[in-house]
Z-matrix of the N, CA and C atoms (Angstrom, degrees):
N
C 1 1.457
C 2 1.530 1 110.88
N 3 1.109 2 104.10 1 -59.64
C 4 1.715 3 102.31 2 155.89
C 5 1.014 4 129.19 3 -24.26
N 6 1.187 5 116.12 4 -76.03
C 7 1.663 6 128.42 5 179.32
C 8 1.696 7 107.67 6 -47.10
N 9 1.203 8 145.41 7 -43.47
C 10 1.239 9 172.84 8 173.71
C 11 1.898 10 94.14 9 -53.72
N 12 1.119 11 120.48 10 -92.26
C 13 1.534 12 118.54 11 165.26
C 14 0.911 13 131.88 12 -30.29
N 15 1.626 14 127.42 13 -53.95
C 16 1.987 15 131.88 14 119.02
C 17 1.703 16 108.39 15 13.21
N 18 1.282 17 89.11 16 -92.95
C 19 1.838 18 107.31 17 -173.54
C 20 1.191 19 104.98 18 -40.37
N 21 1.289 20 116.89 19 -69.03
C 22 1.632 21 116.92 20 -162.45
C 23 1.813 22 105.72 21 -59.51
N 24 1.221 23 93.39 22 -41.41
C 25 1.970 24 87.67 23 -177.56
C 26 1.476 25 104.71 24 -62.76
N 27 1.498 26 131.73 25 -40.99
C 28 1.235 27 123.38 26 -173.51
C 29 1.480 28 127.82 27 -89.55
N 30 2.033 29 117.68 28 6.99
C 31 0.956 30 124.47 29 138.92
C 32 1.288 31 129.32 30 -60.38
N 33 1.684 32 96.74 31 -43.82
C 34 1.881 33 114.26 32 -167.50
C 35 1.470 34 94.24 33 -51.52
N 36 1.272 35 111.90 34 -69.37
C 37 1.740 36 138.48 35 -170.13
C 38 1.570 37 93.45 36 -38.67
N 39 1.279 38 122.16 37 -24.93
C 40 1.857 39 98.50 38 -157.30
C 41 1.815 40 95.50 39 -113.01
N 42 1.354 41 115.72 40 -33.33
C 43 1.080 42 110.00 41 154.54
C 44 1.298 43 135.40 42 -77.93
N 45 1.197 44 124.27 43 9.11
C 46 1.583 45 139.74 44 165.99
C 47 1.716 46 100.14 45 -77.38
N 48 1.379 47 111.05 46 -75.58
C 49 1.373 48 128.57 47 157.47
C 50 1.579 49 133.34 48 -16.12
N 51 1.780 50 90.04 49 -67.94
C 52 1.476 51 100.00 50 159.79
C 53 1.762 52 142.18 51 -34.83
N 54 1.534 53 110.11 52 -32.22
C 55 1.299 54 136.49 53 -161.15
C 56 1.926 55 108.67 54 -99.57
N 57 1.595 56 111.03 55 -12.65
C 58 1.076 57 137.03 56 -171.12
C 59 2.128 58 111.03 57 -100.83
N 60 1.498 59 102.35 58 95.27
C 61 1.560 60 112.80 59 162.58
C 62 1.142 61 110.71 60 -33.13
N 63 1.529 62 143.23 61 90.69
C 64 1.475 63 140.02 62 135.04
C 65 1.693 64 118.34 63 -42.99
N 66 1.734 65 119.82 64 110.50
C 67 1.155 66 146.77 65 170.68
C 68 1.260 67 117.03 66 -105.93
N 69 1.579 68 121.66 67 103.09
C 70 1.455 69 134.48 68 166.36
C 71 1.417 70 113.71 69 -50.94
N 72 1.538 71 98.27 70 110.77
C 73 1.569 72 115.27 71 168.72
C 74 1.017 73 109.46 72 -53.66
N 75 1.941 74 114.61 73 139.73
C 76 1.530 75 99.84 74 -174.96
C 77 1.935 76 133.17 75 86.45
N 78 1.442 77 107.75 76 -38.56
C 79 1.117 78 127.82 77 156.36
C 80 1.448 79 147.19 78 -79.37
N 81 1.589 80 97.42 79 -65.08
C 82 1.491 81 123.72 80 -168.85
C 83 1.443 82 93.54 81 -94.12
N 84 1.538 83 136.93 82 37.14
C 85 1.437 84 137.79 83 -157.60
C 86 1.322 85 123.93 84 45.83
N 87 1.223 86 106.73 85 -152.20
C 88 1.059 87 120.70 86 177.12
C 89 1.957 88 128.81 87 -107.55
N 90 1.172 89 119.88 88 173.06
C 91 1.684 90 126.75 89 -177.99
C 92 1.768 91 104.66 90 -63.02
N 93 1.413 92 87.23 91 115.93
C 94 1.770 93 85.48 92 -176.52
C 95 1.361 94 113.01 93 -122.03
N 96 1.293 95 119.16 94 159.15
C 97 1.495 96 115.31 95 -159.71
C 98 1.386 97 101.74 96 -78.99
N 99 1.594 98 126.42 97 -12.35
C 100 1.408 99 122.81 98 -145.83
C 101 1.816 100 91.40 99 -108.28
N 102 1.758 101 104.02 100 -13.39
C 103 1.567 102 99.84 101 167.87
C 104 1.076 103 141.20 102 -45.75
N 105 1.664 104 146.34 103 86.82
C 106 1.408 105 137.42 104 -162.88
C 107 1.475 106 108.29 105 -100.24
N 108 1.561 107 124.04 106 175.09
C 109 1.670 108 107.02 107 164.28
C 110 1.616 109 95.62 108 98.28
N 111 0.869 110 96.68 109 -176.46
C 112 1.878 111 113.46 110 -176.70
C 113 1.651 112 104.23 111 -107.32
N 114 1.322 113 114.23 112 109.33
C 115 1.176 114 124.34 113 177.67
C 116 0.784 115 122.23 114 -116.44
N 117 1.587 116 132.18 115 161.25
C 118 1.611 117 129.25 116 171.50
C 119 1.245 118 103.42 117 -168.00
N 120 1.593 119 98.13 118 122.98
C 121 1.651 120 125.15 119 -165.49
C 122 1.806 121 91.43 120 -110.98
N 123 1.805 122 95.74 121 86.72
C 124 1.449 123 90.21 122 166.05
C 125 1.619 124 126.94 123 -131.19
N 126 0.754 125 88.88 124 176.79
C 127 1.858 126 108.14 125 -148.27
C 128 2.497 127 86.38 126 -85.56
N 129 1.570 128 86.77 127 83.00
C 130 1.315 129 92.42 128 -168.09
C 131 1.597 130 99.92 129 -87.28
N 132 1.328 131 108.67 130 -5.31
C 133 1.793 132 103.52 131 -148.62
C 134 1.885 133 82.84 132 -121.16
N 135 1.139 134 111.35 133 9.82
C 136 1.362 135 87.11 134 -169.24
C 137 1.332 136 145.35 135 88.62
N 138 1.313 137 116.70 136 -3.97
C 139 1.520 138 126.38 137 -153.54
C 140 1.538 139 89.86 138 -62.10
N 141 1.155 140 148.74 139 -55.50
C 142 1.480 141 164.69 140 -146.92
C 143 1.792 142 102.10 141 -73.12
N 144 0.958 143 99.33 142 -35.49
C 145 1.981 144 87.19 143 -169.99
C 146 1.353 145 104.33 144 -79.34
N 147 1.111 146 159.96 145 -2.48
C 148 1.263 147 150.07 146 151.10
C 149 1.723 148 114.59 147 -60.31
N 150 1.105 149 102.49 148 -15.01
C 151 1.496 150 108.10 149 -169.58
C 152 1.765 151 110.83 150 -117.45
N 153 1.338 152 101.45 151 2.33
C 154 1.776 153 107.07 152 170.38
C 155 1.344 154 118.04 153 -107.29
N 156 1.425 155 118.35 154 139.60
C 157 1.107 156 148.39 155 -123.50
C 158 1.076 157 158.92 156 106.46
N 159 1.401 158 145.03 157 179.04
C 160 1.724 159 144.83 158 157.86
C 161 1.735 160 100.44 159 -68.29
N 162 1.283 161 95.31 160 150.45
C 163 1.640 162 120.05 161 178.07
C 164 1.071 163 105.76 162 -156.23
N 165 1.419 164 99.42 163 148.18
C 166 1.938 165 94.42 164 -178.24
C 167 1.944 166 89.75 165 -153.28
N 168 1.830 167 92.09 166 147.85
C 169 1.640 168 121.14 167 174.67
C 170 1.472 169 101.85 168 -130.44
N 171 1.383 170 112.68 169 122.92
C 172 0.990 171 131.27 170 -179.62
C 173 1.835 172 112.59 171 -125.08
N 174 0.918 173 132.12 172 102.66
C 175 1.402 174 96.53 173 174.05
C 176 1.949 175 104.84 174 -138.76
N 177 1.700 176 99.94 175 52.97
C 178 1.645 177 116.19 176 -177.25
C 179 1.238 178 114.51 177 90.50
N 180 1.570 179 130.63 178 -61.81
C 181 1.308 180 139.27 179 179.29
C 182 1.602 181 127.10 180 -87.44
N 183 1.338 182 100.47 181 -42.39
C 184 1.619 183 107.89 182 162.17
C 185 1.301 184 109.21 183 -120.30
N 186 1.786 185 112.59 184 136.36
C 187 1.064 186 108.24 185 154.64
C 188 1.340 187 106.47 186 -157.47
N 189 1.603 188 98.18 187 157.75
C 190 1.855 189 119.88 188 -145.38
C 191 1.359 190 90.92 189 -126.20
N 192 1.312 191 110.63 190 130.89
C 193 1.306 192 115.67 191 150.74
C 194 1.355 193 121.49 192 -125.49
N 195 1.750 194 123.88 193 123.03
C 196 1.345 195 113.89 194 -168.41
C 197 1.539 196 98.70 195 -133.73
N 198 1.592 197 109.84 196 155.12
C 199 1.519 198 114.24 197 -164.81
C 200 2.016 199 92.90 198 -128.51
N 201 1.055 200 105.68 199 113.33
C 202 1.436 201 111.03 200 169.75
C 203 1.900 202 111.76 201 -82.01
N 204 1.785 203 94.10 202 133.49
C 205 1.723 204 77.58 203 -178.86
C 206 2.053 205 88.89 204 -135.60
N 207 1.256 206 101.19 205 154.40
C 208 1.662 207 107.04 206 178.87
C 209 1.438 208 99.91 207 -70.38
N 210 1.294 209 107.26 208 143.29
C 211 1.793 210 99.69 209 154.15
C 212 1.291 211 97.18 210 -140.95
N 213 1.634 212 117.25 211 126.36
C 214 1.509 213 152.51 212 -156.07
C 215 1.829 214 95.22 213 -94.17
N 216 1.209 215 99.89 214 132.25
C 217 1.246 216 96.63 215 162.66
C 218 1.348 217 123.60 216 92.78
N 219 1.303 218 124.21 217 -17.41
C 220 1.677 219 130.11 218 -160.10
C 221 1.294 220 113.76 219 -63.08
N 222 1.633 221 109.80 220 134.17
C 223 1.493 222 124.38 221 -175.84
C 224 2.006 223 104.71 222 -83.08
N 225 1.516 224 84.71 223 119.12
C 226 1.614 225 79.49 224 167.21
C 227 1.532 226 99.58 225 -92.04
N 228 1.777 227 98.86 226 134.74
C 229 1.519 228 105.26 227 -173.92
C 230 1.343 229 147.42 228 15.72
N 231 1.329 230 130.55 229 -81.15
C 232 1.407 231 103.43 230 -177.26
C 233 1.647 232 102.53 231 -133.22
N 234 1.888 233 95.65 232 11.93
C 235 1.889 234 105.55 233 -171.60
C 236 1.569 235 89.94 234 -86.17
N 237 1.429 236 81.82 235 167.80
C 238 1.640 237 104.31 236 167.77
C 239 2.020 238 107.80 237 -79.59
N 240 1.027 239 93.43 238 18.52
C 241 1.402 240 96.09 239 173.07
C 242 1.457 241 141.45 240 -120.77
N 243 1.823 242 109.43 241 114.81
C 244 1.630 243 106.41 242 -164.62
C 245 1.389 244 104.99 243 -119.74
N 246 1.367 245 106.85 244 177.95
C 247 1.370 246 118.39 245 143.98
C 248 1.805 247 129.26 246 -178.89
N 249 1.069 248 124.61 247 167.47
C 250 1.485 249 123.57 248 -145.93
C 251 1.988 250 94.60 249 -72.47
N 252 1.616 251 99.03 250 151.00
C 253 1.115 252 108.86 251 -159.81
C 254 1.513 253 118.17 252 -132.93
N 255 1.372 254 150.46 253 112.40
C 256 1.309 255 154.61 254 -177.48
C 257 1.593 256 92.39 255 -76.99
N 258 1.428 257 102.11 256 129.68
C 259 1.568 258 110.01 257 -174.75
C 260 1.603 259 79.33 258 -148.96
N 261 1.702 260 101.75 259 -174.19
C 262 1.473 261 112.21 260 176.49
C 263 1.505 262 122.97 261 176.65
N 264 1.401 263 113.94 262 175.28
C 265 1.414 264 128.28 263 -167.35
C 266 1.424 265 114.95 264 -99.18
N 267 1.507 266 145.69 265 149.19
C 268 1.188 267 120.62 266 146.83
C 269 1.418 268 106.22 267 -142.09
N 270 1.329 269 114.53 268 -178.75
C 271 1.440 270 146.89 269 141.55
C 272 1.256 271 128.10 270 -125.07
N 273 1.713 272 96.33 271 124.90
C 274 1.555 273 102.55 272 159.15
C 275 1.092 274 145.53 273 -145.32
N 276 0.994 275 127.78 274 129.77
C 277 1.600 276 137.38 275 -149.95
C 278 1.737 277 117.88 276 -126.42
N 279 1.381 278 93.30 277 116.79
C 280 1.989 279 102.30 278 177.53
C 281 1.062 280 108.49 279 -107.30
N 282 1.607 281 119.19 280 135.31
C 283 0.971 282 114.00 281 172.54
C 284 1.567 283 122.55 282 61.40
N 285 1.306 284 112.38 283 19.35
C 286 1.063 285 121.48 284 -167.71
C 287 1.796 286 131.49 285 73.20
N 288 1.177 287 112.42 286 3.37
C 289 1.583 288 128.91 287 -158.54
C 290 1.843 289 97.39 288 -104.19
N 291 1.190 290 116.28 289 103.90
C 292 1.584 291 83.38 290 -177.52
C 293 1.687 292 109.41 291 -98.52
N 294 1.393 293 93.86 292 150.36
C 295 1.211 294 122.94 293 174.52
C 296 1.632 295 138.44 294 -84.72
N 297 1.271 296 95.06 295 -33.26
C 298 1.836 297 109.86 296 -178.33
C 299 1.557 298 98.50 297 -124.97
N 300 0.817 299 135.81 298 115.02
C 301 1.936 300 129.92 299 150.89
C 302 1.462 301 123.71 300 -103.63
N 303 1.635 302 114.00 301 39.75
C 304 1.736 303 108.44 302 -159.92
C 305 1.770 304 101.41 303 -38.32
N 306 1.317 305 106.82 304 -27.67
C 307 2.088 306 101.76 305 -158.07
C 308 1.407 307 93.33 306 -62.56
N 309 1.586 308 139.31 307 -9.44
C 310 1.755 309 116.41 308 175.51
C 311 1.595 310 116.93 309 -72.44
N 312 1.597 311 101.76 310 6.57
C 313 1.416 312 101.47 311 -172.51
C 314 1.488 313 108.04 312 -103.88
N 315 1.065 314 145.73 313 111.67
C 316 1.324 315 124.38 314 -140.79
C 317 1.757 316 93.89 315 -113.06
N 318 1.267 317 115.45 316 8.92
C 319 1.662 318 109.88 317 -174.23
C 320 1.850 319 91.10 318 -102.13
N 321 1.321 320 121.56 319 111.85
C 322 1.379 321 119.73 320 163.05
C 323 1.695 322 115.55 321 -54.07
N 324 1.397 323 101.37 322 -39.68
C 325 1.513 324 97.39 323 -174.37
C 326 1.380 325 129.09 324 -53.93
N 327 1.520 326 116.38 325 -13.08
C 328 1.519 327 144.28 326 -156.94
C 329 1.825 328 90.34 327 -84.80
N 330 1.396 329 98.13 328 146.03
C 331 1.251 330 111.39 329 177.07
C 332 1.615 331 123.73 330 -53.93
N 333 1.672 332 106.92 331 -29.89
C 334 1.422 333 94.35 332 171.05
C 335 1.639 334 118.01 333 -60.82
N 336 0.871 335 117.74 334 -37.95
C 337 1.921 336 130.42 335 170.40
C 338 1.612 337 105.74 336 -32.74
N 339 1.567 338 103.06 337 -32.31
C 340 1.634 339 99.82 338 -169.06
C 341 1.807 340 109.24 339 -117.50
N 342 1.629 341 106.83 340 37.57
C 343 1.518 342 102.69 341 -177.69
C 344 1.921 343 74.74 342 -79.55
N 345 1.237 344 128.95 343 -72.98
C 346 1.637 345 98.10 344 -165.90
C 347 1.782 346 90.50 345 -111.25
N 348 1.586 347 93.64 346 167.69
C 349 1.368 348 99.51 347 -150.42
C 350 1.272 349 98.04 348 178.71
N 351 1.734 350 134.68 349 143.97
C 352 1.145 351 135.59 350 171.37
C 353 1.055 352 124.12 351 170.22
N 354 1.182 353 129.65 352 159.26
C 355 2.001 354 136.58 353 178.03
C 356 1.367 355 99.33 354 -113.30
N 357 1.174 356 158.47 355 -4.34
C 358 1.360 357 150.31 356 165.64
C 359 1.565 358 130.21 357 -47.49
N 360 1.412 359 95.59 358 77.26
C 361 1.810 360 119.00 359 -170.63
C 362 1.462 361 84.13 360 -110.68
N 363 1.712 362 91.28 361 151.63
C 364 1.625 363 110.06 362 152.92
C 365 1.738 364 133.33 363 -139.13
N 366 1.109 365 154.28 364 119.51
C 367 1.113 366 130.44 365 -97.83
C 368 1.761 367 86.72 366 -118.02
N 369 1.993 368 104.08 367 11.56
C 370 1.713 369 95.41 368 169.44
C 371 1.047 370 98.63 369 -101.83
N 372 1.584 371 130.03 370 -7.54
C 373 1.511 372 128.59 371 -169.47
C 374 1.537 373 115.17 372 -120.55
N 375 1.510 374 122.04 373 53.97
C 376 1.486 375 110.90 374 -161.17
C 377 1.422 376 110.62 375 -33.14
N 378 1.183 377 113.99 376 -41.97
C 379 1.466 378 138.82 377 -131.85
C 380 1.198 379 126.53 378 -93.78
N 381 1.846 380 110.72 379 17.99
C 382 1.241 381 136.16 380 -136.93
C 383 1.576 382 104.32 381 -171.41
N 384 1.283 383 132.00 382 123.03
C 385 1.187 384 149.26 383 152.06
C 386 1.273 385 137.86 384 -121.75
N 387 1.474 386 125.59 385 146.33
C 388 1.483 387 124.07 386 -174.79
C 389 1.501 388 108.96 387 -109.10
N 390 1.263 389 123.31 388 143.04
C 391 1.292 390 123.94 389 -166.24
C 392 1.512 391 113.87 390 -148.26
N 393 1.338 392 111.70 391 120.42
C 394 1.952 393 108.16 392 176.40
C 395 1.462 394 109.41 393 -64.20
N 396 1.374 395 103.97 394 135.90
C 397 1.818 396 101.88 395 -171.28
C 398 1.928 397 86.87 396 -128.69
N 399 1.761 398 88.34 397 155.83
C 400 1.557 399 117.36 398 160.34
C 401 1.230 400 91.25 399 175.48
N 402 1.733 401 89.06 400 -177.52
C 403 1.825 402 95.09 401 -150.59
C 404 1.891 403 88.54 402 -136.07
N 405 1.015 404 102.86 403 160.03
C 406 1.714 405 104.07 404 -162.77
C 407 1.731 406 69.36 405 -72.12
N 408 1.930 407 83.44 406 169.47
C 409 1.759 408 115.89 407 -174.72
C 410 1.612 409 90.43 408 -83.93
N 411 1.602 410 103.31 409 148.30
C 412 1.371 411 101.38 410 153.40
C 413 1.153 412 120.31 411 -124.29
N 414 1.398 413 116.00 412 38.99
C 415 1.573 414 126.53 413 137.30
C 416 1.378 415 126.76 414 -111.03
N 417 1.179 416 142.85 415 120.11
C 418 1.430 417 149.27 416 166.68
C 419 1.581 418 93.59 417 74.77
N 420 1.657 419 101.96 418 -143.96
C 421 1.387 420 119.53 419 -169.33
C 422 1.644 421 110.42 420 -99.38
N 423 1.684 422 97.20 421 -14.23
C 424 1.684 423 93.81 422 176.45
C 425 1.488 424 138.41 423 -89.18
N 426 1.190 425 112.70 424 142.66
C 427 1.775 426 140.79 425 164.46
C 428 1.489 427 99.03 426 16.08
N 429 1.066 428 156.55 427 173.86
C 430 1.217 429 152.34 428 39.24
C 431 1.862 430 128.30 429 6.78
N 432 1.159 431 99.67 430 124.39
C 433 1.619 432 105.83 431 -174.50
C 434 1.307 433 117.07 432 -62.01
N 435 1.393 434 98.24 433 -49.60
C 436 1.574 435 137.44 434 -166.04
C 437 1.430 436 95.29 435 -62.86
N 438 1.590 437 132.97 436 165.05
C 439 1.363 438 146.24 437 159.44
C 440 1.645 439 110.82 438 -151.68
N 441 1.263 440 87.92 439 -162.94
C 442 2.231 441 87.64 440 178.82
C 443 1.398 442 101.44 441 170.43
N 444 1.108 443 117.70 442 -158.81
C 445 1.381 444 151.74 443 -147.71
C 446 1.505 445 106.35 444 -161.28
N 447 1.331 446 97.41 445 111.36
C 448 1.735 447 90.29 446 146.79
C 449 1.447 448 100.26 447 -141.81
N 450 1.794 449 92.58 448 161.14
C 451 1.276 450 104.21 449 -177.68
C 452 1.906 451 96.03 450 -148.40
N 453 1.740 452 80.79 451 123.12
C 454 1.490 453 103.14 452 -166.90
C 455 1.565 454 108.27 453 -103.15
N 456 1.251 455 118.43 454 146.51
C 457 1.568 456 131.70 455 -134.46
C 458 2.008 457 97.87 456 -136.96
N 459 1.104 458 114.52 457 106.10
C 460 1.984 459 116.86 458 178.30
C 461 1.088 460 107.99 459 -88.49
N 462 1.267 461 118.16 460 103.44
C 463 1.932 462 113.83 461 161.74
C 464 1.377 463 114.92 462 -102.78
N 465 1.086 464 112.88 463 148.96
C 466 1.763 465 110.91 464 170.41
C 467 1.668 466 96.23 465 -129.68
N 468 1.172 467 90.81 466 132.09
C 469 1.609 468 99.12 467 -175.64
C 470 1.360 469 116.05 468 -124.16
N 471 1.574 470 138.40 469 -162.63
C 472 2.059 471 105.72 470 175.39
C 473 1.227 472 105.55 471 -78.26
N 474 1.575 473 131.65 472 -3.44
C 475 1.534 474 118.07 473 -161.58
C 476 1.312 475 122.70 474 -111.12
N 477 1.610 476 97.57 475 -27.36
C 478 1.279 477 100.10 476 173.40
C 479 1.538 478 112.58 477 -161.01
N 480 1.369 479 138.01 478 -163.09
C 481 1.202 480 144.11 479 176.38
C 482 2.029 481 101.04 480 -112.29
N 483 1.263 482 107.80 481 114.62
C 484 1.385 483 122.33 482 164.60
C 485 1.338 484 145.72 483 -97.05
N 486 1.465 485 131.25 484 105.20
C 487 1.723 486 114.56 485 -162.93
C 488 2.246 487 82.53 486 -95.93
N 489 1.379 488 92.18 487 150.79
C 490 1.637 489 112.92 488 179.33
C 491 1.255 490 94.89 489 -105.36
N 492 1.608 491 133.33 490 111.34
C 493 1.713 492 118.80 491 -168.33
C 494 1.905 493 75.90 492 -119.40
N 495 1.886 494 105.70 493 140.41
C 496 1.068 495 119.18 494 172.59
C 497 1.574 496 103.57 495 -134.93
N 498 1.341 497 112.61 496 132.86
C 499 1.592 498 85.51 497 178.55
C 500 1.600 499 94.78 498 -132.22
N 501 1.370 500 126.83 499 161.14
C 502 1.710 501 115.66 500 168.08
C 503 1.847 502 82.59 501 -141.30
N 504 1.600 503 72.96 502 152.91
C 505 1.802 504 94.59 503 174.15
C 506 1.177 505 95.55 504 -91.46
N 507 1.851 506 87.38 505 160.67
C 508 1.908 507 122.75 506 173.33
C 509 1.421 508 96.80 507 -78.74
N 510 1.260 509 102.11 508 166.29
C 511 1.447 510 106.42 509 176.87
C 512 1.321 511 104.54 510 -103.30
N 513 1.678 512 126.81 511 143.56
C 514 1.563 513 134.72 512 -152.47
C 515 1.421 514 96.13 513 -100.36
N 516 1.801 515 121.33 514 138.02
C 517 0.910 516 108.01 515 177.66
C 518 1.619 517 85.57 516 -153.10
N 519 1.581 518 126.28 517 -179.85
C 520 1.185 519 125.74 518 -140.51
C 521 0.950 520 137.32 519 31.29
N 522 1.564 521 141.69 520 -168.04
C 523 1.310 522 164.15 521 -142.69
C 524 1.943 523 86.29 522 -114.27
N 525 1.743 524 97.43 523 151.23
C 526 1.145 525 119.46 524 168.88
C 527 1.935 526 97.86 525 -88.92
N 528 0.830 527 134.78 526 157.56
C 529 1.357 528 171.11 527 179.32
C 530 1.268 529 127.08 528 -105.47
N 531 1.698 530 138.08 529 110.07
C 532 1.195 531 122.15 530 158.97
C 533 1.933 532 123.29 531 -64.94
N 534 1.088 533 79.18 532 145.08
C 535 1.780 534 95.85 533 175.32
C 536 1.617 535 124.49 534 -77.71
N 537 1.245 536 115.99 535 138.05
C 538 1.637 537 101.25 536 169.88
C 539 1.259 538 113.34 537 -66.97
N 540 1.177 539 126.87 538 35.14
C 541 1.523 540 117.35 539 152.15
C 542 1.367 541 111.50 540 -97.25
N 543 1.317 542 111.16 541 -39.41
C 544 1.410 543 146.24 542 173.81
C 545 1.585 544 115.42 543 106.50
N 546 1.196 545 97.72 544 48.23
C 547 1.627 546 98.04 545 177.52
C 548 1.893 547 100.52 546 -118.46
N 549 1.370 548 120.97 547 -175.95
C 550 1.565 549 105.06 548 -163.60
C 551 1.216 550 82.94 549 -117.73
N 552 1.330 551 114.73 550 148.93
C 553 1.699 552 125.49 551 158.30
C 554 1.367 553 110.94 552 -20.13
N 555 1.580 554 108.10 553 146.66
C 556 1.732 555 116.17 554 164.98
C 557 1.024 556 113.36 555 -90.56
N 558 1.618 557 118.98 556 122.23
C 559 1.085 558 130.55 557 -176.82
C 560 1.344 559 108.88 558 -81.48
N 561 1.641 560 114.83 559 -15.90
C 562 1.628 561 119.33 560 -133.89
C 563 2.065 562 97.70 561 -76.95
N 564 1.241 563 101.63 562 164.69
C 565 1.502 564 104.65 563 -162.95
C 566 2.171 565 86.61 564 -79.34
N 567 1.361 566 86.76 565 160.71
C 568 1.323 567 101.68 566 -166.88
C 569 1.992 568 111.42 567 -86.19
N 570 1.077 569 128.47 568 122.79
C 571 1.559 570 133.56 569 -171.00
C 572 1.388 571 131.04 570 -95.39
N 573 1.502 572 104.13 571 -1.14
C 574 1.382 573 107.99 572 171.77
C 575 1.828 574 106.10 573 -71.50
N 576 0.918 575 138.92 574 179.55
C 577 1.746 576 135.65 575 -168.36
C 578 1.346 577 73.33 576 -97.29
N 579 1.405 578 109.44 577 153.30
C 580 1.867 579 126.91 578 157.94
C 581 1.266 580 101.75 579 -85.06
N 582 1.832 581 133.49 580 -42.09
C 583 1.025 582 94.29 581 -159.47
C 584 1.801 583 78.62 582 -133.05
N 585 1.569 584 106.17 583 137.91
C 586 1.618 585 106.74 584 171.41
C 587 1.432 586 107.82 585 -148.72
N 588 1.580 587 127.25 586 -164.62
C 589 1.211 588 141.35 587 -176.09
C 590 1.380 589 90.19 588 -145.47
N 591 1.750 590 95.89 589 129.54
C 592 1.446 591 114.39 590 -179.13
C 593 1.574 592 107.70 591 -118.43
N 594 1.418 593 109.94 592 127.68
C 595 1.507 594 96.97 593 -177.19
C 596 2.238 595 101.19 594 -104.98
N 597 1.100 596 85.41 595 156.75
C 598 1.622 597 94.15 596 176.46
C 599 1.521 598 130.10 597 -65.76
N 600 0.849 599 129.80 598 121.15
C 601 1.701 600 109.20 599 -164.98
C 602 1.436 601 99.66 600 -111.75
């Protein structure tokens, strides 16, 4: 009977699947608003595994440790349309005091997973990704005002494996907003380094 329930789920699963456009991340462009249908923008070539793992910046006063993990499959909102996603973990600590601990949250799927986060591969630049960045609030439960860009950089050199993290801010425009917690957006300037060298551990 088992085996039988087996079968039928792993027909369902392949003809569910089956009916769904596979789009090479990196290739076939990028996520477009005008995309309808069952799509999936995935990361066929790999662009993403050079960039998963622990990394660590240390340089005495700050130091960051951040762990990149893939997540396969992701539904953008309420379309039939996904695709695989570099999200991540960190720690950070000044002066020894830490400030960020996303790893006590142990559900990746949770919004802290997606303060930076992104599919922005290109298939002349493996070696190179673009990623939406912010940094959890450090007041209450609300947003950050602030946003950015980073775009993280893989070297392998003879000694070790290197990520190049650069990030530049958006420029802020409108009104801050109260939160349903009822506290107001963080305005406060953002403390992770914009620009560092991460080595692989």
């Amino acid at each position: 009977m088992k085996n039988i329930v087996y079968i039928i789920t792993l027909l369902f699963s392949t003809f569910t699947f089956a009916q769904e456009t596979i789009k090479i991340l990196g290739v076939d462009g990028f996520l477009l608003a005008t995309d309808t249908g069952d799509i999936y923008y995935k990361d066929v070539n790999n662009y993403f595994t050079n960039f998963l793992g622990e990394w660590l910046y240390d340089d005495g006063t700050t130091y960051y440790k951040v762990t990149f993990i893939k997540k396969e499959r992701v539904r953008m909102g309420s379309t039939n349309i996904y695709h695989d996603e570099l999200v991540c973990e960190y720690l950070l600590k000044i002066n020894g005091e830490t400030i960020y601990d996303t790893y006590t949250n142990s559900n990746i799927d949770s919004s802290i997973a997606n303060y930076i986060a992104g599919t922005g591969v290109y298939e002349s630049v493996p070696n190179k990704i673009e990623m939406f960045y912010s940094e959890p609030p450090l007041n209450g439960e609300c947003q950050r005002y602030a946003s950015g860009d980073l775009l993280l950089e893989y070297v392998q050199n003879s000694n070790n494996e290197q990520l190049i993290w650069t990030r530049t801010n958006n420029e802020l425009y409108g009104d801050t907003i109260e939160c349903s917690d009822g506290t107001q957006m963080d305005t406060s300037e953002f403390l992770i380094p914009a620009n560092m060298t991460l080595i692989k551990q």
